[in-house]
Each structure stands twice: as C-alpha cells, then as structure tokens.
N, C-alpha and C positions, 0 to 999 in steps of 0.2 A: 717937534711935531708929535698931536698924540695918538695914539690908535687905541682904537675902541671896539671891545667885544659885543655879539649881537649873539644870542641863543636861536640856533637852528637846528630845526627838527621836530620830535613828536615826541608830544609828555603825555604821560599815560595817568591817567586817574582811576583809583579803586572805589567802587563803592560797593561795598559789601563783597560780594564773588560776581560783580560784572564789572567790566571797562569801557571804560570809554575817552572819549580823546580829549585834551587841555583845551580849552578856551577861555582864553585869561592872561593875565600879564603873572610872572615870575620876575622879584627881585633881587638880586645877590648879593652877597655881602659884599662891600666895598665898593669902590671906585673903578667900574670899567674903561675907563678912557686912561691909558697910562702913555710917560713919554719912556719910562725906559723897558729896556727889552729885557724880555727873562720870563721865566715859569711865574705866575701867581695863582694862589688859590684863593677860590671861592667857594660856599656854598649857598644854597637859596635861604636870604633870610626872610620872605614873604611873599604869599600867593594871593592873588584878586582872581575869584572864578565865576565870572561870568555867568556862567551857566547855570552850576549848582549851587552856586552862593557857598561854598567850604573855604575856611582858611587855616583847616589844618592840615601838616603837612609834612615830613620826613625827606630829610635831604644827604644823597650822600655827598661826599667832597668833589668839585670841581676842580683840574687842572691848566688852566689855561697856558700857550705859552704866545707872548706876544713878540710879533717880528715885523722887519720891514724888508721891501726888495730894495736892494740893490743894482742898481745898472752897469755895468763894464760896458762901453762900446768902443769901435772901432770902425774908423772909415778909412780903405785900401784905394786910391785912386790906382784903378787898370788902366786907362788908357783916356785921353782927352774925351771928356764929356761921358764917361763911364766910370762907377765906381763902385765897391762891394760895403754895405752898412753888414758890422756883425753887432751883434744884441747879445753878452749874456746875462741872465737874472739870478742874482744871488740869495742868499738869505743874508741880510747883513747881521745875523746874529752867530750864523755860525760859518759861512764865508761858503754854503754848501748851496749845488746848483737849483731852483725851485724848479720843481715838477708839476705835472700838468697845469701848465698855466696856459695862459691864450695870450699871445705874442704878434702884433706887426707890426710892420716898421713903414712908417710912411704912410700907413693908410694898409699896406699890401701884406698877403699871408706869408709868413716867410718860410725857411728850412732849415730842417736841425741839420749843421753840419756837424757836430759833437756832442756829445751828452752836455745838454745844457746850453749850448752854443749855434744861434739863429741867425740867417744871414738872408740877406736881399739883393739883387740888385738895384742899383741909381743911373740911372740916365739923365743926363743935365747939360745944357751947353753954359750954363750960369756957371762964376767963377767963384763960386760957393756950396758946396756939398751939406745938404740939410739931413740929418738924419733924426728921426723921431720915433723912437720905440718906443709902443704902449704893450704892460703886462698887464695880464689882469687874472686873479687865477682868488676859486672863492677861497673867503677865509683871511686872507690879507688885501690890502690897500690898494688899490690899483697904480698904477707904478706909468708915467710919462716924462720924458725929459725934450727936451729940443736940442739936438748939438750940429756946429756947423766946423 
C-alpha cells in the first residue's frame, strides 16, 4: 500500500520587503507516494504562482517521515450478549502508541483506558462480536478494519 504526502500549511512569499501569502502549486523533488516507511527527503523543485506569475525560488530541505497505523484489537466477551472491543493504534514504524488521533469503534466515541489503549462497550444478542475501529488522526492514513 502507498502513502502519499500533501503539503499543509502557509508558504510565505517575499516580494521585495512585503509578504504576502502562496497561491500556487509547490513541487517536490521526487516521488511523494512511497510503499516503504522511513525518513525521506525532499526539497521544492518548482513553484507555479498564480498570483504573481514568479518562479523563482529558494528551498530549504524537507524531512518527511512516512508511517502507517497499525491496529491491535481485542474483544473480552463479559458476559452473554456483552462484550469489551479494545482498540490500540500503533505506528507500525516504530511499534509507538499514536497520539491525538480520533478513534471509534463501532460507530461509538470511545475511552482511553491506557495510554494509547481505547475501549468500548458491545452489546449484541448475535453469536458474533463485530468490532470496527476507525483511526483517523491528520497527517497519516486513516486506519479501519472490521473483526469478528
């Protein structure tokens, strides 16, 4: 699977001693869509501006580092037609918990019972426990699985 970088934020443009704000496409050196995980660098190898028609332009170095989440889950059946879905999100690059992300399970807001570690309850009279964590957090992939 590949994951692909998108530049967010505010580029600032000099023209003489005033600024004003980027309106334009910035290109980068290389290939942003990559399958493996790890540091890469870029820097911008070309500006379209819109605005001021300028394409010149000084770039310092970019460091990207590209990751994916990882899911750990876990369903505790308590008791007939009850059961606990826990959710945690990893970085599968470094095995480390992702932070602030936005996490439910099932549709439903869930709770950190542990750093990094999100849980819900299920209620079901069905002889199959669905649990469906979606992560979503900017900057990386957004992250669903369905397990039963």
């Amino acid at each position: 699977m590949a994951t692909e970088i998108f530049l967010q934020g505010r580029f600032i443009v000099f023209l003489g001693r005033n600024e004003a704000s980027f309106k334009g496409t910035i290109r980068l050196s290389g290939d942003t869509r990559r399958t493996n995980l790890g540091p890469f660098s870029f820097i911008v190898a070309g500006v379209e501006d819109n605005a001021y028609g300028h394409n010149a332009f000084n770039s310092n170095g970019l460091l990207v580092i590209f990751d994916r989440i990882a899911l750990k889950n876990t369903i505790d059946i308590l008791a007939l037609g009850s059961a606990k879905g826990t959710v945690t999100p990893l970085s599968e690059l470094d095995g480390q918990p992702i932070d602030g992300a936005e996490i439910t399970i099932n549709g439903n807001p869930v709770t950190e019972t542990s750093l990094g570690s999100f849980q819900t309850a299920i209620t079901t009279w069905s002889p199959m426990y669905e649990l469906t964590p979606c992560v979503e957090r900017l900057g990386i992939q957004s992250q669903t699985t369905a397990l039963s």
